[in-house]
TORPA-4810 file (N, C-alpha, C, O; in nm, 3 decimals):
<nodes>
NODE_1_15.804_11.675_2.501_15.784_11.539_2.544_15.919_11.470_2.555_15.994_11.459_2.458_X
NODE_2_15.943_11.434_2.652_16.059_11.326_2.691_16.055_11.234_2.651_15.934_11.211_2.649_X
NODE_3_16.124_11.117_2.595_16.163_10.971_2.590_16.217_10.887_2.657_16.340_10.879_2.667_X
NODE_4_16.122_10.795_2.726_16.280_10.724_2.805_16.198_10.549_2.736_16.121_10.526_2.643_X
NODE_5_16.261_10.467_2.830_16.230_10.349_2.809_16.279_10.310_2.670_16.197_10.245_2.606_X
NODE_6_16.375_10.331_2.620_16.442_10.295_2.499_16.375_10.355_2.417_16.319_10.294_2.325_X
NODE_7_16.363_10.518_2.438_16.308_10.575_2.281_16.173_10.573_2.272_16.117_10.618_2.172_X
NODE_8_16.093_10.509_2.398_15.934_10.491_2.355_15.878_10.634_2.431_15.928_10.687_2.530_X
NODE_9_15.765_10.678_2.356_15.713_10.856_2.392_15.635_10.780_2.529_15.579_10.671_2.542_X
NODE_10_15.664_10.915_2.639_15.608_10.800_2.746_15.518_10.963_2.818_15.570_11.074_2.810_X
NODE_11_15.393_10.938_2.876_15.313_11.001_2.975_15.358_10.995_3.065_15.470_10.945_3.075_X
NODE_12_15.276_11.055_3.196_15.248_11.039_3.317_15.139_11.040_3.327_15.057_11.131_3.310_X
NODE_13_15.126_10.921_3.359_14.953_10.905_3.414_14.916_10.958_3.580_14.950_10.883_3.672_X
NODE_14_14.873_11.035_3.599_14.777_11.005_3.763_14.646_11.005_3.761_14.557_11.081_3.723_X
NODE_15_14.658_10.862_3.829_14.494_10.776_3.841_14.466_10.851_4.015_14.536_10.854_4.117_X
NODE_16_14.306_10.912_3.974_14.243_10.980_4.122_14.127_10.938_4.073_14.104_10.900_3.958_X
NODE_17_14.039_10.947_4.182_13.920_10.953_4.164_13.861_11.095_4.208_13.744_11.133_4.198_X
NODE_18_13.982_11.169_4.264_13.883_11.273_4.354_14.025_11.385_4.314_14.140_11.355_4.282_X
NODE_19_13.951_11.542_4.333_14.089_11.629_4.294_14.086_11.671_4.134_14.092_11.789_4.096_X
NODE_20_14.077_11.593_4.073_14.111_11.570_3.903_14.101_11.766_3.863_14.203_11.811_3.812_X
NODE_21_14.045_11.814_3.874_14.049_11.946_3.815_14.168_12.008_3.886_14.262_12.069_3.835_X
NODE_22_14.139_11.971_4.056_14.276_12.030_4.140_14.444_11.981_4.049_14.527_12.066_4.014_X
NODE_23_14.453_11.890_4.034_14.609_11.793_3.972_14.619_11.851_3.853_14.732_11.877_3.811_X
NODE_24_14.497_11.885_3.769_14.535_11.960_3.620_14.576_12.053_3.660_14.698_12.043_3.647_X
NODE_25_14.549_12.156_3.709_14.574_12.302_3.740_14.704_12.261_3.776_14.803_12.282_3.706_X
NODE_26_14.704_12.207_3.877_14.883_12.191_4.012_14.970_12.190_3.867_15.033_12.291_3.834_X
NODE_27_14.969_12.059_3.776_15.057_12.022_3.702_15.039_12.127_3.636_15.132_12.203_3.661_X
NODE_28_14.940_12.186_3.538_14.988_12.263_3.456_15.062_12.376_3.471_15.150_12.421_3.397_X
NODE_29_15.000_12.436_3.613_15.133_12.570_3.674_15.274_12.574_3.726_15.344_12.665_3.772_X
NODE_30_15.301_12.404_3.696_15.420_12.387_3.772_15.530_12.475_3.727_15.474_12.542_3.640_X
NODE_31_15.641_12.511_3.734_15.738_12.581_3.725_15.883_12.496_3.763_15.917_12.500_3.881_X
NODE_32_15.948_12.439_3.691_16.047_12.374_3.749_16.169_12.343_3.652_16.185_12.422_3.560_X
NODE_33_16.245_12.249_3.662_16.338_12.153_3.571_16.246_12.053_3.470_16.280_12.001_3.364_X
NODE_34_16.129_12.045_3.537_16.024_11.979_3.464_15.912_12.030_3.458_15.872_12.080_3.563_X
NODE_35_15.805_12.039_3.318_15.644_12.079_3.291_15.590_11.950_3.297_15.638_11.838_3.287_X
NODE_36_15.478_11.994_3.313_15.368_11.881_3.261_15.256_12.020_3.179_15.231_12.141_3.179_X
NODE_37_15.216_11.870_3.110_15.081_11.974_3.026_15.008_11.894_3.003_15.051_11.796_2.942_X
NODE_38_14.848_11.901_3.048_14.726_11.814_3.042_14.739_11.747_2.896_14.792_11.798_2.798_X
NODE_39_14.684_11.636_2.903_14.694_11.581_2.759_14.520_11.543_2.723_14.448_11.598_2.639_X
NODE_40_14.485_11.426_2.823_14.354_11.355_2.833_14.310_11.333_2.921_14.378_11.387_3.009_X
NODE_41_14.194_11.260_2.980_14.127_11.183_3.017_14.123_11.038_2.974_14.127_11.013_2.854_X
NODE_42_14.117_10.950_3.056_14.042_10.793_3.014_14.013_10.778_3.145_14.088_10.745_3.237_X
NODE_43_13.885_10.808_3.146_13.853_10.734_3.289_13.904_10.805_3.383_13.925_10.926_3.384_X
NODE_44_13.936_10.687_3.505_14.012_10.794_3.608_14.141_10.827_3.573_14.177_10.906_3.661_X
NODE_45_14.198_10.817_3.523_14.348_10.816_3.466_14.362_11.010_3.380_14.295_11.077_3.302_X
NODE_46_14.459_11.020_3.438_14.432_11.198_3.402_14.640_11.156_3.293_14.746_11.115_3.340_X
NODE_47_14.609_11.190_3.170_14.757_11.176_3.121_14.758_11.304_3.124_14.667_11.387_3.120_X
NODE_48_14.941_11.321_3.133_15.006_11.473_3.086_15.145_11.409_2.987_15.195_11.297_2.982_X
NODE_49_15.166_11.493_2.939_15.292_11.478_2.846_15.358_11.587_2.938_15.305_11.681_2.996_X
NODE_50_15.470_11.554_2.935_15.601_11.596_3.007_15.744_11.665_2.907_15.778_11.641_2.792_X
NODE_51_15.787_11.734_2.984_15.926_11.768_2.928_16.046_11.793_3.078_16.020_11.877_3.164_X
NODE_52_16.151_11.720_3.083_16.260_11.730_3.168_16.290_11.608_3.168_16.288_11.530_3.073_X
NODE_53_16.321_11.586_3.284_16.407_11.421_3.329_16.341_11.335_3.266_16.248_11.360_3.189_X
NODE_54_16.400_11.191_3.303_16.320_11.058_3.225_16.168_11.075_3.291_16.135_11.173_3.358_X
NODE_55_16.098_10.982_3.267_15.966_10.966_3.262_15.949_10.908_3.431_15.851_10.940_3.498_X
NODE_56_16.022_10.850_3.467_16.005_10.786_3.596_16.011_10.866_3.716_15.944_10.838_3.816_X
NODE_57_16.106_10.988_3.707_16.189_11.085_3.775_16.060_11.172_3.766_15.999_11.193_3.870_X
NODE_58_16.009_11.231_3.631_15.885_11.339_3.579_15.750_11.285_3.692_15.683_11.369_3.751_X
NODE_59_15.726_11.133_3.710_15.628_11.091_3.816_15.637_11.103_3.955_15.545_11.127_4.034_X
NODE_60_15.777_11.081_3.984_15.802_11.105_4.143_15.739_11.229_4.162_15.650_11.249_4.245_X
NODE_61_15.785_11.311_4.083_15.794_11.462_4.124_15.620_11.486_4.096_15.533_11.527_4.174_X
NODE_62_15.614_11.460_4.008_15.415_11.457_4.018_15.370_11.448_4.143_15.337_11.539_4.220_X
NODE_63_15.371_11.311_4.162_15.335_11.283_4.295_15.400_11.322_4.434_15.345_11.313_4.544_X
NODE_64_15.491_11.353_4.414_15.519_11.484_4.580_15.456_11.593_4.552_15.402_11.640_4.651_X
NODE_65_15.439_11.664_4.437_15.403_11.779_4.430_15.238_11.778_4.422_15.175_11.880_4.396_X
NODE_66_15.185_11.673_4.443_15.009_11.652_4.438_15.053_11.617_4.626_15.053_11.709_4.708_X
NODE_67_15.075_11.516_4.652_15.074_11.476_4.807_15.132_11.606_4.892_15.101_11.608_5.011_X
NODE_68_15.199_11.694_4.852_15.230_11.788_4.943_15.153_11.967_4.937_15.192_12.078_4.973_X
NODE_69_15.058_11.925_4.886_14.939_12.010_4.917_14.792_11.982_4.966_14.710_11.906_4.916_X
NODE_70_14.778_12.069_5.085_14.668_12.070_5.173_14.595_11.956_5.150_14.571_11.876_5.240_X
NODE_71_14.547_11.939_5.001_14.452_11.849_5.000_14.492_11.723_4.965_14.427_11.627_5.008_X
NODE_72_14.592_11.705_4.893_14.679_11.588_4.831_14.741_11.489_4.922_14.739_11.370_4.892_X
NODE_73_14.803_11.536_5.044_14.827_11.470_5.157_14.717_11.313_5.201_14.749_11.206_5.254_X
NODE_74_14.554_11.376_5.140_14.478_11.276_5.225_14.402_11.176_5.098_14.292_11.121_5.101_X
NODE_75_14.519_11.175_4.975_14.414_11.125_4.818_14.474_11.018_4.839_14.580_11.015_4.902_X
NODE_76_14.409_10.899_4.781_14.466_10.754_4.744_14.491_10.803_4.603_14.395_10.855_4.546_X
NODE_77_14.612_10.795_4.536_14.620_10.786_4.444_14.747_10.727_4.352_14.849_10.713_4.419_X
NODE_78_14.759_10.695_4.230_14.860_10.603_4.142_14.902_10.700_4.052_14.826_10.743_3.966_X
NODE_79_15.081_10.758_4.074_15.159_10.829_3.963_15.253_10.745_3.912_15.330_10.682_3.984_X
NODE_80_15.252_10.737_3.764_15.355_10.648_3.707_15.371_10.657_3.572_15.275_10.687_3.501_X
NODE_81_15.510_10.629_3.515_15.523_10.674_3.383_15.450_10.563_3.291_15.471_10.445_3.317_X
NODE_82_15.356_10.603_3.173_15.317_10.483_3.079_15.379_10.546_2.948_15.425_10.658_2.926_X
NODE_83_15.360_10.397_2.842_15.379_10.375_2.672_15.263_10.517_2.635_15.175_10.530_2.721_X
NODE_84_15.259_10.592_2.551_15.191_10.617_2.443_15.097_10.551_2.378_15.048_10.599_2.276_X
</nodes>
C-alpha cells in the first residue's frame, strides 16, 4: 500500500455500475510499476489497495487501463484516489 496525501493510507476507488467482475480481474492481473489488489465492495464503488506511484498517478493508470479495453472504451465510469 502506498501513501500519499501527507502520509494518509489511500485506495483507488472505481465507481461502475457495469463490468465490476471484468475491472477486478483487469486490476488484479495487472503487471507493471504498479499492482492493484481487490480490497472491497461498497456499493458501486469497487476499492483496491495499491502499491507503486502516489495514489493519484496509481488512478490514472487504472483508468486507461479499464478504458482501453474492448469493453471499457464504452463504460461511464469514476477512477480516483480516496482516504482509508
Amino acid at each position: 500500500m502506498k501513501k500519499s496525501r501527507g502520509g494518509i493510507p489511500m485506495y483507488i476507488e472505481v465507481s461502475s455500475a457495469l463490468k465490476q467482475d471484468d475491472i477486478i480481474e483487469l486490476l488484479n492481473t495487472y503487471e507493471g510499476d504498479v499492482s492493484f489488489e481487490y480490497a472491497k465492495k461498497s456499493g458501486l464503488n469497487l476499492l483496491f489497495d495499491f502499491t507503486g506511484p502516489d495514489a493519484e498517478e496509481a488512478a490514472g493508470l487504472a483508468k486507461k487501463l479499464i478504458k482501453d479495453t474492448s469493453w471499457g472504451a464504452a463504460l461511464y465510469l469514476r477512477v480516483r484516489a480516496v482516504n482509508k
